[in-house]
N, C-alpha and C positions, 0 to 999 in steps of 0.2 A: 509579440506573440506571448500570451499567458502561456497556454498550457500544449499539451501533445495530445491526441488521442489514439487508443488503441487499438489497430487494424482488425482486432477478433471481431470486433461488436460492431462495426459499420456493418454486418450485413443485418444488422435487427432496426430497422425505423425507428423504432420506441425509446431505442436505446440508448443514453447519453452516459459516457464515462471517456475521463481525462485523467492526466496527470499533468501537477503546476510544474509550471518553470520557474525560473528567481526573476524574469522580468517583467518590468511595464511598472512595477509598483512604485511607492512613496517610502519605503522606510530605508535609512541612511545605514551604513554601514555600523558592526556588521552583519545586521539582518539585510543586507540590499537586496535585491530589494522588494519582490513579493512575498514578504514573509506573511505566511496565512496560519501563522502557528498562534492559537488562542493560547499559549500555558510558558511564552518565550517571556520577554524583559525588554521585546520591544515595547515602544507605547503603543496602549490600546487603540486608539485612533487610528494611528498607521495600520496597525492589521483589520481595522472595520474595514478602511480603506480598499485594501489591498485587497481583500475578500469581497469587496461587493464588484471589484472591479472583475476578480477570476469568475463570479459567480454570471455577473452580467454579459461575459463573452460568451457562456454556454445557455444563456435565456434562460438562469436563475435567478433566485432571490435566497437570500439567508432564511428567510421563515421555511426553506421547504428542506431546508437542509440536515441530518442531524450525522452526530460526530461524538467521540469520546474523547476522556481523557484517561489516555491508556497506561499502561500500569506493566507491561511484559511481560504476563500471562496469558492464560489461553482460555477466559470467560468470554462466553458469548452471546451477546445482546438484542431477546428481538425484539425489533422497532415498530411501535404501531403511531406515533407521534414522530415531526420533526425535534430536534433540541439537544444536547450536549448530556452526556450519559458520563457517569463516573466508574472510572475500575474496570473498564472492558477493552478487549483487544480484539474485536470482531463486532462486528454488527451486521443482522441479515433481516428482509424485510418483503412479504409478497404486496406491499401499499406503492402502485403507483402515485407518481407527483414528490415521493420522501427520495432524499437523494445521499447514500451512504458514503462519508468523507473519513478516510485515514489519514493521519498526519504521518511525516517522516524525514529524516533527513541522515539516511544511510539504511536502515530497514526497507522491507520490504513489501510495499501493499500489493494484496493479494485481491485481484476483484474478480467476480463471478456472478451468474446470470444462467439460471436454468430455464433450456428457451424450451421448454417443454410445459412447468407448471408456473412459469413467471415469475419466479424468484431471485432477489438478488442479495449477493454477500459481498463482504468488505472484510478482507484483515490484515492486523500491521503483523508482519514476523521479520524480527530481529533473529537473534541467532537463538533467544531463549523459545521464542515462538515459533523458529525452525525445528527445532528440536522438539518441542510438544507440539510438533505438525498439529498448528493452528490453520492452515488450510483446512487441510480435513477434518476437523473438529469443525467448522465452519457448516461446511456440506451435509456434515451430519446430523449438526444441529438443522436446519436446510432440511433435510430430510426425514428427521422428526419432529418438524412442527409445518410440513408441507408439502410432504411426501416426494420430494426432489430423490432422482437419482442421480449418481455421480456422471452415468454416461450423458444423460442430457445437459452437462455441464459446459460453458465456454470460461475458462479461463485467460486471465493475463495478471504473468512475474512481474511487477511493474518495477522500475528503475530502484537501484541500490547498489550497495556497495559491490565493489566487483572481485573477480577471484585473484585477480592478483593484486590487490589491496588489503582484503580484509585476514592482515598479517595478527595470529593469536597467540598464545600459550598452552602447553598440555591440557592447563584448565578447561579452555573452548572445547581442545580439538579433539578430546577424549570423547565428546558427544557426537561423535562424526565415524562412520563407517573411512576404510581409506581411500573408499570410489571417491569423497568428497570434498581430499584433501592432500596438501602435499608437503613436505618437511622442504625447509630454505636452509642447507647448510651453511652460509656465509652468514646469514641474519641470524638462524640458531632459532625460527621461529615457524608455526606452522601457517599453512595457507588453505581458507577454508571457499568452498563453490555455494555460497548459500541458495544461488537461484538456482541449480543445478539439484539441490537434494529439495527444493521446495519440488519440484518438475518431477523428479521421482517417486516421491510418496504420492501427490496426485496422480502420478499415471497408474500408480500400485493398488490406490484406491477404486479404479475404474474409469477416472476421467479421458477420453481418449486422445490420442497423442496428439491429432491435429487439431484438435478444440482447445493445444493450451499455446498460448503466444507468449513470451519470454522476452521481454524488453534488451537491448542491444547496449543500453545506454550505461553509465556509471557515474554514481554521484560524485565519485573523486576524478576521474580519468575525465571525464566531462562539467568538471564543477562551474564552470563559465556558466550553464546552465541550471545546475540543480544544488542545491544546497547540498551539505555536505560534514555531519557531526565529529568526525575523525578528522578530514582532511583541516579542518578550519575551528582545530582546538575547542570543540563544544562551543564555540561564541560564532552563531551563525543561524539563520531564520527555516522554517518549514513549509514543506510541500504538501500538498493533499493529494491525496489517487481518491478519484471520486467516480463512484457508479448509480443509477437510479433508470428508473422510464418513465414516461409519459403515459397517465391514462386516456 
């Protein structure tokens, strides 16, 4: 099994969006071994590989796909072309057949699909991207260049680091209200809920509660499956959350 998909969007026909797993591919530890990361130190061959194989379980191809190389801010990219975009950490797009790919391996891709004017967004939010609630900068943009509102929004938190993992420093934690977060006296360190304050600022924005699904999974607590940039020392391969439709 490549990839998982997300229970929001099976009720839309049109609608194709996944996230990769680390299996079925060709690349040897320690990217093993679906690494679909274009910007890793895998070899390029492996991750063509590895991508035409994720691509071809969901009845893609590479040319329909487009993707950035993201950066940890909150620019956001809209896509009238498939193809690899530099410096953006969101991409959103009303072109059937282009199919919006985040990379990640502990952040968190954010995928959306306003089933009202047919629009779809993609965004990677790390904890810098949480904090400039790149979701909703997402929607917005969504929204002025296609007149999207948040209510007609189906979202999915898609897999990432979990909250009692992603152990930080006041540095982090000071950008966190304390609904979000919890002090570890024995570690002396704080603990931050990133899918949790993503969940929030979307539902604050409008999107309504049961339109957003929130991934179960963790890329550390579950890393058998999902790669994992903290758990496995920065040397370790990437996942994509991918959203698009069919015209």
């Amino acid at each position: 099994m490549t990839s998982r998909q997300p229970h929001i969007f099976l009720q839309f026909d049109q609608v194709i969006a996944a996230e990769s797993l680390r299996h079925s591919g060709v690349s040897p530890e320690p990217f093993s071994s679906l690494n679909l990361g274009l910007y890793t130190d895998d070899k390029p061959e492996h991750v063509e590989e590895n991508r035409r194989r994720f691509f071809h379980n969901l009845g893609l191809v590479e040319k329909e796909v487009a993707g950035a190389h993201q950066v940890h801010k909150d620019e956001v990219k809209v896509v009238e072309n498939p193809g690899q975009y530099e410096g953006f950490d969101a991409l959103i797009t009303d072109k059937p057949n282009i199919f919006l790919t985040i990379t990640v391996a502990d952040c968190i891709p954010i995928l959306i699909y306003d089933a009202d004017k047919q629009v779809l967004g993609a965004a990677h939010s790390g904890w810098k991207g949480s904090v400039a609630e790149i979701g909703r900068k997402t929607i917005e943009a969504m929204q002025k260049n296609y007149g999207t509102r948040p209510r007609s929004c189906f979202v999915y938190i898609g897999t990432s680091i979990d909250y009692d993992s992603f152990e930080v420093d006041n540095d982090v934690a000071m950008y966190f209200d304390q609904t979000f977060k919890r002090w570890d006296e024995e570690k002396q360190k704080f603990f931050v809920d990133l899918k949790k304050f993503n969940k929030y600022y979307l539902e604050k924005m409008g999107v309504p509660i049961h339109q957003i699904e929130v991934s179960p999974f963790s890329t550390v607590k579950n890393n058998e499956d999902y790669f994992s940039y903290r758990k496995e020392n920065g040397k370790t391969g990437r996942a994509l959350g991918l959203i698009g439709m069919r015209g």
